[in-house]
Z-matrix of the N, CA and C atoms (Angstrom, degrees):
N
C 1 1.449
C 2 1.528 1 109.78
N 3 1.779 2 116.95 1 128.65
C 4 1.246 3 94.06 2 174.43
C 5 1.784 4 133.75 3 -81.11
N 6 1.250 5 115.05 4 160.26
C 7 1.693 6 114.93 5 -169.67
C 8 2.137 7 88.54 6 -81.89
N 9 1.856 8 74.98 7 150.82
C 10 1.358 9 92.18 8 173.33
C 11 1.104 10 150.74 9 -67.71
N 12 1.410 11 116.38 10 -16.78
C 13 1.819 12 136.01 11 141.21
C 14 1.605 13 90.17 12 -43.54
N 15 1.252 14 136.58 13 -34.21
C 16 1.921 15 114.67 14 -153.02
C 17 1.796 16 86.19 15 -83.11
N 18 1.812 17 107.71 16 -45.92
C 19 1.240 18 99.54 17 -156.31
C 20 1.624 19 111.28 18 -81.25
N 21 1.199 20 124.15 19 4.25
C 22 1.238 21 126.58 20 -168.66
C 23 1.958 22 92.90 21 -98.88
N 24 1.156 23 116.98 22 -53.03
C 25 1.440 24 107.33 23 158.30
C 26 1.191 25 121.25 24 -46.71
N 27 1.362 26 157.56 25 -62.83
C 28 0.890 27 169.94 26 -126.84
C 29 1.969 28 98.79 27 -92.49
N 30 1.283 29 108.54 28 -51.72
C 31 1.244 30 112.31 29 173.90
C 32 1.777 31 122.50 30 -66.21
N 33 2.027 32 103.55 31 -32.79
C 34 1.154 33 108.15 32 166.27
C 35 1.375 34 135.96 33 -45.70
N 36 1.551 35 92.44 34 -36.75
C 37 1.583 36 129.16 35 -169.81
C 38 0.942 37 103.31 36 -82.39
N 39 1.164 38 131.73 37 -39.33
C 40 1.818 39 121.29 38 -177.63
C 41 1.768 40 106.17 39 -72.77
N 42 1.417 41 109.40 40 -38.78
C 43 1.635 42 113.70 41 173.86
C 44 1.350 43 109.59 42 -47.00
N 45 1.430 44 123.95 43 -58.39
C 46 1.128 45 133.54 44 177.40
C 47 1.302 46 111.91 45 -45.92
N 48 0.869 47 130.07 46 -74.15
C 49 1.655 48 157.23 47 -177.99
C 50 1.701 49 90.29 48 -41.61
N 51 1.360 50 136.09 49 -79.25
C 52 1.383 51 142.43 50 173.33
C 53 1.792 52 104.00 51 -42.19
N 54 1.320 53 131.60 52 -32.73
C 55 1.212 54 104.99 53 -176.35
C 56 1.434 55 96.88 54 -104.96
N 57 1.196 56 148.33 55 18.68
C 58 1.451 57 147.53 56 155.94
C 59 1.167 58 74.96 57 -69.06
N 60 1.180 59 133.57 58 -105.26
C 61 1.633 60 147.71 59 -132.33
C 62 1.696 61 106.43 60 -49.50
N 63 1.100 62 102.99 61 -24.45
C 64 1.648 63 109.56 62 -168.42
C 65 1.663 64 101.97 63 -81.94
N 66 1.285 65 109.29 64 -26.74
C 67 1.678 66 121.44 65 -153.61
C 68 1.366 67 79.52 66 -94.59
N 69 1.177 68 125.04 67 -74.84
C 70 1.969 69 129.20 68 -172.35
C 71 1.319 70 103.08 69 -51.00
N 72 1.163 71 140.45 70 -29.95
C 73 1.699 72 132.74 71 161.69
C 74 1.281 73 117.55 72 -26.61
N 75 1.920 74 84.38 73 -57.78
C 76 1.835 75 103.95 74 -164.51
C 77 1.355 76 107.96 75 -90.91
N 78 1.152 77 134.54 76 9.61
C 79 1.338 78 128.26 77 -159.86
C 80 1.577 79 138.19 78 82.94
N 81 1.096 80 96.27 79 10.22
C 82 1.904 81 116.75 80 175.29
C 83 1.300 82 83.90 81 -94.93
N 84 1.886 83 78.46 82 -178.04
C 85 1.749 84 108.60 83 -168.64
C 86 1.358 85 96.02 84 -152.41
N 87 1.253 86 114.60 85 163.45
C 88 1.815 87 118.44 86 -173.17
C 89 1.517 88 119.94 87 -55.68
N 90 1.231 89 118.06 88 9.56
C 91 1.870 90 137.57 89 156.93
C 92 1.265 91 80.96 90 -60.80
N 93 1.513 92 108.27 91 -78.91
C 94 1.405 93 114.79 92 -155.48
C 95 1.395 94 134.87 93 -65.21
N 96 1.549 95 114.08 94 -20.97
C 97 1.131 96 129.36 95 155.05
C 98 1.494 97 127.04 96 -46.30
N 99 1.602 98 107.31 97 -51.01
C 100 1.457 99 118.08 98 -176.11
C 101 1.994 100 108.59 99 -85.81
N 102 1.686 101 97.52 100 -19.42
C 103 1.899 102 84.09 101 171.12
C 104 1.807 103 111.97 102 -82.67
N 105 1.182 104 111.23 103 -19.11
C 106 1.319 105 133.34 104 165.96
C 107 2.021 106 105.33 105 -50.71
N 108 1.005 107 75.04 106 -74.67
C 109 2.110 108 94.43 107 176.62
C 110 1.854 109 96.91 108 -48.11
N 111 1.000 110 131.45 109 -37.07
C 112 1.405 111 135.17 110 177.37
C 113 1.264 112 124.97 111 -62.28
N 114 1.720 113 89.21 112 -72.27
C 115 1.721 114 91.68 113 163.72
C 116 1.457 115 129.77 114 -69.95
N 117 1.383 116 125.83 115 -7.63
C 118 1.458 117 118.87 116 141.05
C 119 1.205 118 132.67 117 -59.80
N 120 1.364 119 125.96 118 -44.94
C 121 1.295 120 130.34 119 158.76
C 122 1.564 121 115.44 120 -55.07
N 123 1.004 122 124.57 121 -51.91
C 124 1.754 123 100.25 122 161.43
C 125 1.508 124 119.19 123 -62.17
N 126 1.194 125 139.90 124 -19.15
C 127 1.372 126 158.88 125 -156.41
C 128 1.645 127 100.48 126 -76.65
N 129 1.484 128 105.99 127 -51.66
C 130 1.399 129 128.16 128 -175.48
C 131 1.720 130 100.90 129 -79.22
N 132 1.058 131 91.27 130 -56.22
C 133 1.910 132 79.09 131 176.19
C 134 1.448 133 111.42 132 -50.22
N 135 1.283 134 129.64 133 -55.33
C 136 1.467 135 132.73 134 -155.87
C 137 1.383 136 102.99 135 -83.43
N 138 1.001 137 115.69 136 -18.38
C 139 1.859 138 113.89 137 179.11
C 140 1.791 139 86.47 138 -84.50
N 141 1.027 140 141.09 139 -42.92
C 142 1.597 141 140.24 140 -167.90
C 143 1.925 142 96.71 141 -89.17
N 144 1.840 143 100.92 142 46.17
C 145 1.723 144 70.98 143 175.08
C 146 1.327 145 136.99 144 90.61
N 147 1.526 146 116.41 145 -47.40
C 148 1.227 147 106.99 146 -162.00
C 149 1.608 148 113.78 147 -79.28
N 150 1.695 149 128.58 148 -149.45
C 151 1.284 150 137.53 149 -179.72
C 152 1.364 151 100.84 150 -89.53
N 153 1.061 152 127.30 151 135.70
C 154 1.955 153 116.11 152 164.10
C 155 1.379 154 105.61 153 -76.06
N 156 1.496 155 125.39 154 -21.18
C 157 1.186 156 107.59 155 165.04
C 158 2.107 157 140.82 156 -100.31
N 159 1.650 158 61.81 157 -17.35
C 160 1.693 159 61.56 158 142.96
C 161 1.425 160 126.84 159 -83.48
N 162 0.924 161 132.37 160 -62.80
C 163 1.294 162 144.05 161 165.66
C 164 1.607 163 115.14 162 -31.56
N 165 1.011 164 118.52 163 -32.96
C 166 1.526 165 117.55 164 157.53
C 167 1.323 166 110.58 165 -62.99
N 168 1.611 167 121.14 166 -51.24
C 169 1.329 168 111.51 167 172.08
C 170 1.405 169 147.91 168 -59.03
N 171 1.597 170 87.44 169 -26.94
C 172 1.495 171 101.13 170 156.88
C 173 1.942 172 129.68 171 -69.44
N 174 1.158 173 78.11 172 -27.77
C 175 1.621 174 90.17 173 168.73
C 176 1.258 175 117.18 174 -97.28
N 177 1.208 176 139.07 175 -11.74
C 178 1.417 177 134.09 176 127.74
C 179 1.940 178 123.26 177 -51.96
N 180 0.896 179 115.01 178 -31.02
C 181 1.363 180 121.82 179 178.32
C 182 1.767 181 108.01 180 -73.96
N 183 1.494 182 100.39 181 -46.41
C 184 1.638 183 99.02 182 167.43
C 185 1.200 184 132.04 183 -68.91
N 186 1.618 185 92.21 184 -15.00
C 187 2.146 186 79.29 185 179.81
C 188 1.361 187 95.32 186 -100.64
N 189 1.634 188 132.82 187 -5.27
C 190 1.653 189 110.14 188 158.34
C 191 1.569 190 134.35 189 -74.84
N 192 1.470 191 100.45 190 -9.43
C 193 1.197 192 110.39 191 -163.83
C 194 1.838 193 101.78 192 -88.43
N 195 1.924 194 88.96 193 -33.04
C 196 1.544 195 91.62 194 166.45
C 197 1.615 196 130.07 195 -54.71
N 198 1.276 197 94.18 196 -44.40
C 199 1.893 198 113.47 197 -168.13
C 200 1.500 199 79.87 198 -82.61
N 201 1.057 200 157.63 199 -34.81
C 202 1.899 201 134.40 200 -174.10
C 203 1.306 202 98.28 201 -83.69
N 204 1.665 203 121.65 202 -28.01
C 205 1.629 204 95.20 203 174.63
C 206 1.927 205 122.07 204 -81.76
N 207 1.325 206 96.17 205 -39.42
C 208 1.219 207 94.66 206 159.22
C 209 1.777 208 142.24 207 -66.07
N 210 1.169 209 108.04 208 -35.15
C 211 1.506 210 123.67 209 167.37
C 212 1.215 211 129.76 210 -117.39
N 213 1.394 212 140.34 211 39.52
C 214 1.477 213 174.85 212 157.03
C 215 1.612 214 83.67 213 14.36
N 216 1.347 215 131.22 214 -51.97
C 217 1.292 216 115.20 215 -143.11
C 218 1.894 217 89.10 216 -99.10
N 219 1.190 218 125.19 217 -29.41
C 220 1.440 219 132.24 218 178.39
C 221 1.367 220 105.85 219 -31.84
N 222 1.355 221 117.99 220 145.98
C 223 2.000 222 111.85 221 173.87
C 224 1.604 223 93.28 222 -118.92
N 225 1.346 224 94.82 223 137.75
C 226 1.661 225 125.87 224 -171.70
C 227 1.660 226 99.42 225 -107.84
N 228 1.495 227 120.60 226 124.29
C 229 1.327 228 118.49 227 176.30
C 230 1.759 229 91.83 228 -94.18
């Protein structure tokens, strides 16, 4: 059976994968894919309630935490 780190990637990956294809339909490019992927993720918070601005911040906090794990030496304002 696979572990749940595999399937929680795996589902990430298909999001990803679905908003490339959705963005290059319309004339975007994987910029646009991942500001797309953003504003859903606040989209989902604020329909569940939450702050839109918090929730932006939290989704600002995740894509630095992304770019420091992936690019260690990159500077994040």
């Amino acid at each position: 059976m696979t572990d749940e780190p595999t399937i929680i990637k795996r589902r990430i990956e298909a999001c990803a994968m679905q908003a490339q294809m959705n963005a290059r339909n319309h004339g975007g490019d994987n910029a646009t894919a991942a500001a797309d992927l953003m504003c859903a993720f606040v989209l989902l918070a604020v329909k569940s309630g939450g702050d839109p601005e918090r929730a932006r911040a939290a989704m600002w906090g995740h894509a630095k935490a992304c770019v420091a794990d992936f690019w260690p030496d990159a500077k994040i304002n």
